[in-house]
The first five atom37 places (N, CA, C, CB, O) and aatype in JSON, in Angstrom:
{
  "aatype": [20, 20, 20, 20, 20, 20, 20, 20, 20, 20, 20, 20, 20, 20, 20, 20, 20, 20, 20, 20, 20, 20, 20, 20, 20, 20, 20, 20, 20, 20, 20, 20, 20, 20, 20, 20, 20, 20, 20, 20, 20, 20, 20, 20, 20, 20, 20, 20, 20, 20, 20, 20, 20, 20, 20, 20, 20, 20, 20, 20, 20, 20, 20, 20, 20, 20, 20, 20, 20, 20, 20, 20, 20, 20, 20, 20, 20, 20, 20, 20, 20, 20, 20, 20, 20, 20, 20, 20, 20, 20, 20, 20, 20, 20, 20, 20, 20, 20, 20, 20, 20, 20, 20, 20, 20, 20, 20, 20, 20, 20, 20, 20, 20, 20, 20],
  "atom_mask": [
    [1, 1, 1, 1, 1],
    [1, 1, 1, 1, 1],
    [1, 1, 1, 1, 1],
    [1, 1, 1, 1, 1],
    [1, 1, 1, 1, 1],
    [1, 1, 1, 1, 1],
    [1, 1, 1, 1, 1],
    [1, 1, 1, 1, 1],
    [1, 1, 1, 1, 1],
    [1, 1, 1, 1, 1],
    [1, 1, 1, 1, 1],
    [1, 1, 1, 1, 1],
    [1, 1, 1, 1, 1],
    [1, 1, 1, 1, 1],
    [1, 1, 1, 1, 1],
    [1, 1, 1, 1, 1],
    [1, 1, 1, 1, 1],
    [1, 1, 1, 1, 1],
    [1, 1, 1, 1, 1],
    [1, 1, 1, 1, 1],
    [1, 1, 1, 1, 1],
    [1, 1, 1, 1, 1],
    [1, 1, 1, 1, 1],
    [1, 1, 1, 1, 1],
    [1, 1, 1, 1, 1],
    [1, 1, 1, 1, 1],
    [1, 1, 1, 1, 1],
    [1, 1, 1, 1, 1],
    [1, 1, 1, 1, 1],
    [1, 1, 1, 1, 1],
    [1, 1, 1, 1, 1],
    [1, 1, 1, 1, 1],
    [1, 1, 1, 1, 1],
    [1, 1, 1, 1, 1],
    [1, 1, 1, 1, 1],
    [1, 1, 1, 1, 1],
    [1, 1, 1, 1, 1],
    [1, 1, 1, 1, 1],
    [1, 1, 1, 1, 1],
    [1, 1, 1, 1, 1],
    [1, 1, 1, 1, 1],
    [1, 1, 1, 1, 1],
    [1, 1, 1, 1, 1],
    [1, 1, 1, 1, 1],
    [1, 1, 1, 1, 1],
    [1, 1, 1, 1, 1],
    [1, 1, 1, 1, 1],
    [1, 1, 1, 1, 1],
    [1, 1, 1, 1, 1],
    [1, 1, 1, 1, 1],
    [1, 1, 1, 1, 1],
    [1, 1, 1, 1, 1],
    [1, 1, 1, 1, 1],
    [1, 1, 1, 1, 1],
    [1, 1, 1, 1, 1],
    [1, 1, 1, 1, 1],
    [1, 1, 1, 1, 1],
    [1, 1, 1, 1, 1],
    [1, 1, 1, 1, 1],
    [1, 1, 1, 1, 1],
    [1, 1, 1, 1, 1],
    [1, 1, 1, 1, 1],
    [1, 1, 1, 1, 1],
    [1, 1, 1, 1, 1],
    [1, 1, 1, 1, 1],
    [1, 1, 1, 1, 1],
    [1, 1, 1, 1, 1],
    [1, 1, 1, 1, 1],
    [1, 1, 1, 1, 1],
    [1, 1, 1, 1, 1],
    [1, 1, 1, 1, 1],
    [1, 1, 1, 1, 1],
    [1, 1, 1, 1, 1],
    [1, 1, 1, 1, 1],
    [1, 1, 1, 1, 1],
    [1, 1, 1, 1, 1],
    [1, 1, 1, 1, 1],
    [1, 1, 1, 1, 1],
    [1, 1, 1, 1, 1],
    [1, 1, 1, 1, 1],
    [1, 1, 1, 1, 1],
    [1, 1, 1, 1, 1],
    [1, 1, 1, 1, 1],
    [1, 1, 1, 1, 1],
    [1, 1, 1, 1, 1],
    [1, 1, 1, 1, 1],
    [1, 1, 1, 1, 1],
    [1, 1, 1, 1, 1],
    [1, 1, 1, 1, 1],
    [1, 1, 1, 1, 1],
    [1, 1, 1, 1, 1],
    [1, 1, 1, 1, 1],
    [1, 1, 1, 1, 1],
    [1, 1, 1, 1, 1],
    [1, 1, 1, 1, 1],
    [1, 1, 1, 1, 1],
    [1, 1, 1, 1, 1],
    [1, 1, 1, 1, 1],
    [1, 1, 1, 1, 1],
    [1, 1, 1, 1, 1],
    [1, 1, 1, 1, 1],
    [1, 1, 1, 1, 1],
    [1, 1, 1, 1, 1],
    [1, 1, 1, 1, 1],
    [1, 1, 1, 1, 1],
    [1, 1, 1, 1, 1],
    [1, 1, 1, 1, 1],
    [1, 1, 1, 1, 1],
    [1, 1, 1, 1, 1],
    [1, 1, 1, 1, 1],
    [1, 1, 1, 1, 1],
    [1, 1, 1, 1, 1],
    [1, 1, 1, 1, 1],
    [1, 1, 1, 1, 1],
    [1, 1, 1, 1, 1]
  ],
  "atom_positions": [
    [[-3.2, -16.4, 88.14], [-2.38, -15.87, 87.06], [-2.17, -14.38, 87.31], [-3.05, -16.12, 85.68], [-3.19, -13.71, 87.44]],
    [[-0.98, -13.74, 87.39], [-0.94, -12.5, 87.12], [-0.67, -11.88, 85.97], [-0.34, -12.12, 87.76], [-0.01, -12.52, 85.16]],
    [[-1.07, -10.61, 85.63], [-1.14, -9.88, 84.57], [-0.31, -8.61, 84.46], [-2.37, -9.65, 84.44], [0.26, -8.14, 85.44]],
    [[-0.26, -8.09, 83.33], [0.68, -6.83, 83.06], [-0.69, -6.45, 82.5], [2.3, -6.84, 81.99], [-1.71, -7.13, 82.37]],
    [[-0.45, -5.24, 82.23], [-1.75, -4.04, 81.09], [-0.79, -2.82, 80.65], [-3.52, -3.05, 82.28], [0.04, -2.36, 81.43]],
    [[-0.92, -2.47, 79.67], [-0.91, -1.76, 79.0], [-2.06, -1.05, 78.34], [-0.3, -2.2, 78.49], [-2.71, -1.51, 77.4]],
    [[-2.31, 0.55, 79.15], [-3.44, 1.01, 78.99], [-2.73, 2.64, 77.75], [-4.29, 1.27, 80.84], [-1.64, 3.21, 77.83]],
    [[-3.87, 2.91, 76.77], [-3.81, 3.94, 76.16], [-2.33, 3.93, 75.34], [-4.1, 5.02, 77.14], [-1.73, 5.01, 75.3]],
    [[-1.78, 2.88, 74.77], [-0.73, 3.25, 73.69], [-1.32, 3.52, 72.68], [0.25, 2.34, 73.32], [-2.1, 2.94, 71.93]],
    [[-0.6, 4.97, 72.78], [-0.87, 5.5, 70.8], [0.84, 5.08, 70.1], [-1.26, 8.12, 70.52], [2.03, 5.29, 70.33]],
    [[-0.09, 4.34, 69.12], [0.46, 4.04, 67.85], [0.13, 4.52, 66.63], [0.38, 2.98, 67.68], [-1.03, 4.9, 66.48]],
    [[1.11, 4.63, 65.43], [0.71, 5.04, 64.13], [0.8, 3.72, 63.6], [1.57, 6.19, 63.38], [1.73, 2.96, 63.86]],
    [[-0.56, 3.31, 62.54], [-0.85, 2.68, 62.08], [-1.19, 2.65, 60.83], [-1.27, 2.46, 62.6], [-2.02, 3.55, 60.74]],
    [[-1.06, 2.15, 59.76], [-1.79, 1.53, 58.62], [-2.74, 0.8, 58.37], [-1.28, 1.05, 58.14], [-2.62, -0.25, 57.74]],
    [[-4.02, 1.3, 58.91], [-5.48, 0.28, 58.6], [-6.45, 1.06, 58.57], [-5.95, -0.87, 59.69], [-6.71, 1.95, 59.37]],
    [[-7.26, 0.62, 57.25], [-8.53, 1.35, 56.7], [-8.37, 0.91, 55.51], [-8.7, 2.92, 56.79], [-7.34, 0.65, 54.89]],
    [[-10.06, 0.8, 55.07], [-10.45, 0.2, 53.91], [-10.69, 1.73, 53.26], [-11.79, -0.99, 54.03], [-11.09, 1.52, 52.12]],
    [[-10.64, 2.88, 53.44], [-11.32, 3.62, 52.3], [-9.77, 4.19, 52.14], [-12.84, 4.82, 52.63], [-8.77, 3.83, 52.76]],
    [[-9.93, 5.43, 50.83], [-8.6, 5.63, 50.43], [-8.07, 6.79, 51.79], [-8.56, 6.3, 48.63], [-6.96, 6.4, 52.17]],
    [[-8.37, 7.63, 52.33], [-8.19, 8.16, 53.1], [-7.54, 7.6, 54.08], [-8.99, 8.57, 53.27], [-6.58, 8.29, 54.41]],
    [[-7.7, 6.31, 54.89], [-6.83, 5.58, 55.42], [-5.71, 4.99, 54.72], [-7.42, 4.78, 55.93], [-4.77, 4.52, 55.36]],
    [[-5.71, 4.99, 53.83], [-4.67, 3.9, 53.19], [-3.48, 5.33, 52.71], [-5.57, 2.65, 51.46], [-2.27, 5.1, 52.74]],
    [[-3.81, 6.24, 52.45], [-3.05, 7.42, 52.54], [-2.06, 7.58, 53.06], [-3.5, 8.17, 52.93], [-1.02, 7.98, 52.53]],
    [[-2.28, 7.2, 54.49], [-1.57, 7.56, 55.4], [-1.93, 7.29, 56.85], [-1.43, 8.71, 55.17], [-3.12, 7.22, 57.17]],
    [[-0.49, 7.03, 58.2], [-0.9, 6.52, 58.99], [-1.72, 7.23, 59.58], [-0.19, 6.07, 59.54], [-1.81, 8.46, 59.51]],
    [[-2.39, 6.47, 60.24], [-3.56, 7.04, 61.97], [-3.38, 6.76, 63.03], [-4.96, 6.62, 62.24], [-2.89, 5.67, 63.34]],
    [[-3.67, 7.51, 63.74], [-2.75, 7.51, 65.43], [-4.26, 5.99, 66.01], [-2.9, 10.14, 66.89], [-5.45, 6.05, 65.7]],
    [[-3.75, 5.12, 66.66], [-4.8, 4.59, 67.16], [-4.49, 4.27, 68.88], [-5.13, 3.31, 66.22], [-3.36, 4.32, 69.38]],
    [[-5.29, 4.07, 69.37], [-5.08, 3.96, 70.58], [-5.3, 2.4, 71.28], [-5.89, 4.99, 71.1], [-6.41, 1.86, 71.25]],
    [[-3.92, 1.63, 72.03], [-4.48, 0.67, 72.15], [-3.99, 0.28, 73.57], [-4.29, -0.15, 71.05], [-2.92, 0.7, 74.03]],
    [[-5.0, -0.72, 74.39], [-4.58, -1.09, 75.96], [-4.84, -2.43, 75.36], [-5.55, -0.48, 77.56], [-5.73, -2.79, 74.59]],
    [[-3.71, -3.16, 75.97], [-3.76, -4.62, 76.16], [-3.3, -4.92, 77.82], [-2.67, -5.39, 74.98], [-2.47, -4.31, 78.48]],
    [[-4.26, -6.23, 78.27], [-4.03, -6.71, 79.61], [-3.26, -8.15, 78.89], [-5.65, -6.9, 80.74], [-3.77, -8.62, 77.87]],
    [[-2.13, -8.72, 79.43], [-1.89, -10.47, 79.25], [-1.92, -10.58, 80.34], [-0.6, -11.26, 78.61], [-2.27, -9.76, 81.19]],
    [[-1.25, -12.52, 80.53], [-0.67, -13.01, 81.57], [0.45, -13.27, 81.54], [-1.11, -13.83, 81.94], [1.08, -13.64, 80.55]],
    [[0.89, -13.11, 82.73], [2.48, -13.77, 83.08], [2.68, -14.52, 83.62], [3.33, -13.28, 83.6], [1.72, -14.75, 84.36]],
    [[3.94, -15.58, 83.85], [3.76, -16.26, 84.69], [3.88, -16.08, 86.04], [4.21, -16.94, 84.42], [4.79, -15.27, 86.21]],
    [[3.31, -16.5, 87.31], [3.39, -16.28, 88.51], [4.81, -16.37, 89.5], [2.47, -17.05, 88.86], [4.97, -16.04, 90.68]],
    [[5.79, -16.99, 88.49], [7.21, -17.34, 89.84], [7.62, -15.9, 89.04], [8.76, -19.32, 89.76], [8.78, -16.15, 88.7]],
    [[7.33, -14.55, 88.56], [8.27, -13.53, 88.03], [8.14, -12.71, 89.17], [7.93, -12.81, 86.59], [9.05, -11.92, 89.43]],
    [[6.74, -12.8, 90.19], [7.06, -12.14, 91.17], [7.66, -12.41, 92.21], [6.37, -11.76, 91.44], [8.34, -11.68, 92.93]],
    [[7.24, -14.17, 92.37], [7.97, -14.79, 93.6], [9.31, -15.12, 93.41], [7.35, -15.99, 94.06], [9.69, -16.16, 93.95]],
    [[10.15, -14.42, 92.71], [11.47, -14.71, 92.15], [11.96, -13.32, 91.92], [11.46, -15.63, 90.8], [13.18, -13.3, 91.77]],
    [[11.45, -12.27, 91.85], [11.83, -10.9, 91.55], [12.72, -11.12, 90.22], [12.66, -10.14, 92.85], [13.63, -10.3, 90.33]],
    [[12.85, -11.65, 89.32], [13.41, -12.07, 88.25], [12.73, -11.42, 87.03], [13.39, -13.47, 88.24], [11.59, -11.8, 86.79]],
    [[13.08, -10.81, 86.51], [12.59, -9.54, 85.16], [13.19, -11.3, 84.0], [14.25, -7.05, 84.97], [12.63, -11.02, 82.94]],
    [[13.6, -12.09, 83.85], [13.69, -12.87, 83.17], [12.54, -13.97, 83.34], [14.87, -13.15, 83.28], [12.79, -15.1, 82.93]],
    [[11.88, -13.82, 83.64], [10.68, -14.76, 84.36], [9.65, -14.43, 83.88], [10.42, -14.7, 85.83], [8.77, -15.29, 83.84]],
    [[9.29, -12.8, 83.22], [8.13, -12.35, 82.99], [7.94, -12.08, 81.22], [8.0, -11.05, 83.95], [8.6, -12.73, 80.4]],
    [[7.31, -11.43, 80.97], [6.78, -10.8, 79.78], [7.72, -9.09, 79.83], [4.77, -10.74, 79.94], [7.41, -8.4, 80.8]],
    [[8.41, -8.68, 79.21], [8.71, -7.47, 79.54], [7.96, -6.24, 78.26], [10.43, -7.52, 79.67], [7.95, -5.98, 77.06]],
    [[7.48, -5.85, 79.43], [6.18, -4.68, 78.52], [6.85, -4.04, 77.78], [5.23, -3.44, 79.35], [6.12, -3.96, 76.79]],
    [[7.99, -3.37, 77.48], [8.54, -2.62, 77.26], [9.15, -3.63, 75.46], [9.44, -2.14, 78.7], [9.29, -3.14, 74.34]],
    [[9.32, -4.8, 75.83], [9.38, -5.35, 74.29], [8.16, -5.25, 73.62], [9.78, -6.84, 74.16], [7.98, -4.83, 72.47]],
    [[7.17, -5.76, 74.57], [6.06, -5.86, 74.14], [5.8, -4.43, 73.07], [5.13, -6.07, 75.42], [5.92, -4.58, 71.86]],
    [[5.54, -3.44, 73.49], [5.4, -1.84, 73.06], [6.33, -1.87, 71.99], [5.83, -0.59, 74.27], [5.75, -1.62, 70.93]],
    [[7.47, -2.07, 71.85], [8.66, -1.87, 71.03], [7.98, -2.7, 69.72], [10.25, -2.53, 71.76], [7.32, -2.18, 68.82]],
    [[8.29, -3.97, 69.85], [7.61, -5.34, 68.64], [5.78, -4.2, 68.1], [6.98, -7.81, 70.17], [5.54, -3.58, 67.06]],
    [[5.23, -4.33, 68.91], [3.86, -4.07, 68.7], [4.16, -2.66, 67.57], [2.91, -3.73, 70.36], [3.6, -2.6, 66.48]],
    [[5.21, -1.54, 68.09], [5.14, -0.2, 67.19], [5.7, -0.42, 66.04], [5.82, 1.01, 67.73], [5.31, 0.27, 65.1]],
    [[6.94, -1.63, 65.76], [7.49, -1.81, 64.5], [7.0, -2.42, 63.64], [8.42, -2.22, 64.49], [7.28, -2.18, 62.47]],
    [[5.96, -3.55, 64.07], [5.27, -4.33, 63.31], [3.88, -3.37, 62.77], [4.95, -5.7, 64.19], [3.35, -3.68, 61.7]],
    [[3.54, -2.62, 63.29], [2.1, -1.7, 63.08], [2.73, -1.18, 61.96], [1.48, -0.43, 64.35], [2.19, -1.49, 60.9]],
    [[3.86, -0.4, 61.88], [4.37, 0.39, 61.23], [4.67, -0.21, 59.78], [5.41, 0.84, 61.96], [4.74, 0.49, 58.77]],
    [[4.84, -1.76, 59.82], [5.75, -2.22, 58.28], [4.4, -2.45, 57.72], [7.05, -3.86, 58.2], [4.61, -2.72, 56.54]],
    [[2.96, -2.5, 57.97], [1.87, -3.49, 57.81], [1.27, -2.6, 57.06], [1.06, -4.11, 59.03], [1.81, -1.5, 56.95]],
    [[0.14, -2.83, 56.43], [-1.03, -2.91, 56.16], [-2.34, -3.53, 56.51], [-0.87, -3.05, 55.45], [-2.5, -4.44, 55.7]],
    [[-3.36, -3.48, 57.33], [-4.78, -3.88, 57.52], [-6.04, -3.53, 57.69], [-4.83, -4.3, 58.13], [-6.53, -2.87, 58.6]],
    [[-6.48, -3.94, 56.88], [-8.07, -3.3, 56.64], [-8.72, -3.05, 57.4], [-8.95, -3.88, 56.09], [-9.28, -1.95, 57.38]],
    [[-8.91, -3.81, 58.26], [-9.68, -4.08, 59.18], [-9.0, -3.99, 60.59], [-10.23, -5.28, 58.88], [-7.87, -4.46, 60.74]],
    [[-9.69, -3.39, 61.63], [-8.84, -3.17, 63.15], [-8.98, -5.09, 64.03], [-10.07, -1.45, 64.47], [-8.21, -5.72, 64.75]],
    [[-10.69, -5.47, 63.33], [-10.01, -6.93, 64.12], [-9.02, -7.78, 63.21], [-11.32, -8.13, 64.55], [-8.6, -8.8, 63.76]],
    [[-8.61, -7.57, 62.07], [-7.43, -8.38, 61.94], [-6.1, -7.79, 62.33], [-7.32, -8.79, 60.63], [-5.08, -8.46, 62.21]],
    [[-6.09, -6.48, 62.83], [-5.29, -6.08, 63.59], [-4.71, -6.38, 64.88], [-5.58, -5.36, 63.6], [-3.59, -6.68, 65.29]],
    [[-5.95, -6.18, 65.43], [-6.15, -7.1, 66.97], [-5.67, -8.6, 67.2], [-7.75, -7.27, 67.29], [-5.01, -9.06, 68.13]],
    [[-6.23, -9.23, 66.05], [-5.78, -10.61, 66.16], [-4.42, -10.83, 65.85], [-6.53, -11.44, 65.37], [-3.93, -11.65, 66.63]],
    [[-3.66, -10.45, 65.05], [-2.02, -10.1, 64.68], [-1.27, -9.97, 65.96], [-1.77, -8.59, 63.81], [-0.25, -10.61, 66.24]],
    [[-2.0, -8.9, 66.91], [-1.04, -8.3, 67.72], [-1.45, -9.25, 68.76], [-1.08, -6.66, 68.01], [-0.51, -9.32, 69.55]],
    [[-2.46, -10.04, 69.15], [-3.1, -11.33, 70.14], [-1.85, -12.24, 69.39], [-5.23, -12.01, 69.84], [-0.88, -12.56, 70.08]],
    [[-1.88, -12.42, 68.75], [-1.12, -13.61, 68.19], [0.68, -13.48, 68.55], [-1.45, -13.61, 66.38], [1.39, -14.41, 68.93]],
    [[1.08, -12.1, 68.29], [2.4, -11.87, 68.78], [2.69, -12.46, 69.92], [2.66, -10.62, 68.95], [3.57, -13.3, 70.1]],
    [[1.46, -11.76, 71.2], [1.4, -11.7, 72.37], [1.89, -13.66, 72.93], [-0.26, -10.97, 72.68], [2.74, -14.22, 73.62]],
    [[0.83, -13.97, 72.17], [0.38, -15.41, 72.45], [1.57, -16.03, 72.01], [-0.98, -15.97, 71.69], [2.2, -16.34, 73.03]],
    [[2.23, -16.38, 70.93], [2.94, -17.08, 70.23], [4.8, -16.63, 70.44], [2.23, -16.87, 68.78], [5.77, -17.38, 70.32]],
    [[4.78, -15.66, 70.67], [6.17, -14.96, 70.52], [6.76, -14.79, 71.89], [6.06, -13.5, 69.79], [7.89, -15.1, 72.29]],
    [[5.52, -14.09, 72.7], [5.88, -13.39, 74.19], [5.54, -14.74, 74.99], [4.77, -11.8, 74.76], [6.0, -14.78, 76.13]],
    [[4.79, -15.87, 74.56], [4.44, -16.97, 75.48], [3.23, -16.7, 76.73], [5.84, -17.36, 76.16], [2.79, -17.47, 77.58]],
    [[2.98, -15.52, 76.5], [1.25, -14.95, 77.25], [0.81, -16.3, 76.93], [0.03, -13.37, 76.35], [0.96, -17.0, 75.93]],
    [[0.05, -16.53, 78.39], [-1.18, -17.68, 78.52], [-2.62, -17.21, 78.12], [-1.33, -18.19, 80.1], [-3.63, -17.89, 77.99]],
    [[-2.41, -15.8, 77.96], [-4.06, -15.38, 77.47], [-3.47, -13.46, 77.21], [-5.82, -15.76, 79.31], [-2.49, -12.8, 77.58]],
    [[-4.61, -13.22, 76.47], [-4.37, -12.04, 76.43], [-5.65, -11.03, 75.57], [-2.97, -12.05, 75.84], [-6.29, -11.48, 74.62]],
    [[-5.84, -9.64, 76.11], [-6.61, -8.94, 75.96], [-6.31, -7.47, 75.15], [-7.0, -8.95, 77.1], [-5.62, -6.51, 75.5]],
    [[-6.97, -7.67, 74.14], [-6.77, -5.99, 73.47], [-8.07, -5.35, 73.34], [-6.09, -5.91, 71.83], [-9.05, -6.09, 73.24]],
    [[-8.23, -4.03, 73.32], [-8.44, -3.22, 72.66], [-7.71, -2.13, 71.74], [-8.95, -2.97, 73.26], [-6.58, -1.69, 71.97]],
    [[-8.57, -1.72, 70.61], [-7.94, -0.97, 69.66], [-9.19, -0.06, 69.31], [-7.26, -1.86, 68.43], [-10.34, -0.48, 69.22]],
    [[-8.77, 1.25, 69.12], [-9.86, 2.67, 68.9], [-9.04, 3.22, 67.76], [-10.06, 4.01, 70.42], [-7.82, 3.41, 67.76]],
    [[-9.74, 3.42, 66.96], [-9.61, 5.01, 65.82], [-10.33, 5.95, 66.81], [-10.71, 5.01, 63.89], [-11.28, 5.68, 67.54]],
    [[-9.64, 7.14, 66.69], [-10.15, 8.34, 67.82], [-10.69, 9.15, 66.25], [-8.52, 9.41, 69.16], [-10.13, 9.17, 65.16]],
    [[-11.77, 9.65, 66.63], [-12.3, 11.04, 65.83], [-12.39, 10.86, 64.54], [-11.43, 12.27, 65.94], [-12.22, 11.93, 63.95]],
    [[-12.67, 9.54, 63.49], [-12.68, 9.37, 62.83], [-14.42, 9.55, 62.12], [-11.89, 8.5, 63.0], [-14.49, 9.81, 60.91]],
    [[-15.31, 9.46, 62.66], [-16.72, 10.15, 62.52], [-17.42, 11.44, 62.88], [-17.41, 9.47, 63.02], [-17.33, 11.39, 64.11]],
    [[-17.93, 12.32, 62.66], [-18.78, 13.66, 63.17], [-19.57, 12.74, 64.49], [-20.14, 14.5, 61.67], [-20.3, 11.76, 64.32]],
    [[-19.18, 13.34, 65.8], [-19.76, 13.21, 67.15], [-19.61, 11.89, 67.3], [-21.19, 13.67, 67.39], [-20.58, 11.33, 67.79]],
    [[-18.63, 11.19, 67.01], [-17.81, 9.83, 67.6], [-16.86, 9.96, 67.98], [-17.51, 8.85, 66.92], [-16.1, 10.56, 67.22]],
    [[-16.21, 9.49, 69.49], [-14.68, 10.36, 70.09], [-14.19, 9.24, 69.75], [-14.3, 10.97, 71.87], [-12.99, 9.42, 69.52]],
    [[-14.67, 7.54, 69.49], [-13.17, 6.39, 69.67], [-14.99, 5.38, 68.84], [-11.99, 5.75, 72.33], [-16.21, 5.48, 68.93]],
    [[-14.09, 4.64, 68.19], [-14.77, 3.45, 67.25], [-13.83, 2.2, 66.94], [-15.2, 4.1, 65.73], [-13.13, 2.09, 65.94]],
    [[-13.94, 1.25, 68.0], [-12.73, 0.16, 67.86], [-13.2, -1.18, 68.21], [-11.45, 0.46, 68.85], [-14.42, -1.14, 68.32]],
    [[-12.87, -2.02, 68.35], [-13.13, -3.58, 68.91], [-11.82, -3.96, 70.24], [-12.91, -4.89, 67.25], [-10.82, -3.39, 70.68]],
    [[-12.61, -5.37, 70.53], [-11.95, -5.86, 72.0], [-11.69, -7.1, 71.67], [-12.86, -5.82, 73.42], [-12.67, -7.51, 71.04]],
    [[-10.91, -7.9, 71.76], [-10.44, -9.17, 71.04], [-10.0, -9.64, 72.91], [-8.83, -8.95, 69.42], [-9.65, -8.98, 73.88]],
    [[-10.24, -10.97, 72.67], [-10.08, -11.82, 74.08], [-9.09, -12.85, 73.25], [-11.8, -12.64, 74.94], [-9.26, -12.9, 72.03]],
    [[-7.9, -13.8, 73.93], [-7.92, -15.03, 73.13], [-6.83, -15.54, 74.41], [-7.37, -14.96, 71.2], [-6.1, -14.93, 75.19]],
    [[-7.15, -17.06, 74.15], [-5.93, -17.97, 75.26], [-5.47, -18.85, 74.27], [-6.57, -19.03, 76.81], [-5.93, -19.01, 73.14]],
    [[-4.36, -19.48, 74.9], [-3.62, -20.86, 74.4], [-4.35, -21.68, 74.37], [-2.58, -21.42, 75.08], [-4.0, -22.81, 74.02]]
  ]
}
């Protein structure tokens, strides 16, 4: 299987349970790895693959209309796009709040999930 990644997108987001988050957005930082399918290279065909660039686009508009408490039901939302929408056979996130504690630089989860 080959893969795309997407490492270090900052996004503004809406998620946090205390009022301070819910205020207003927070920059979060997120890398996702999927899969693609394998004839996108042996075909040089950009119609064959996953194109990252929707991917990023969908992922910033949907962060943006939302609300979530929690970063893994975040994670799982944006696994689920991946999975269900983009047709990824598997796919990998992480998601960080940067600097949100005294002497914590990133506090986030890693979500795995396949078809």
């Amino acid at each position: 299987m080959d893969f795309i990644f997407i490492d270090d997108l900052r996004v503004e987001a809406n998620v946090g349970i205390f009022e301070r988050e819910k205020a207003a957005p927070q920059t979060l930082e997120i890398s996702l790895t999927f899969g693609v399918p394998d004839d996108a290279a042996q075909n040089d065909d950009i119609d064959r693959t996953i194109r990252y660039d929707a991917v990023i686009d969908r992922i910033r508009v949907e962060l943006a209309a939302r609300h979530f408490n929690l970063l893994e039901t975040l994670g799982e939302y944006v696994i689920g796009l991946l999975l269900n929408e983009f047709g990824a056979p598997w796919g990998k996130i992480s998601i960080a709040k940067m600097g949100i504690m005294k002497g914590v630089r990133r506090v986030g989860v890693q979500i795995e999930r396949s078809r």
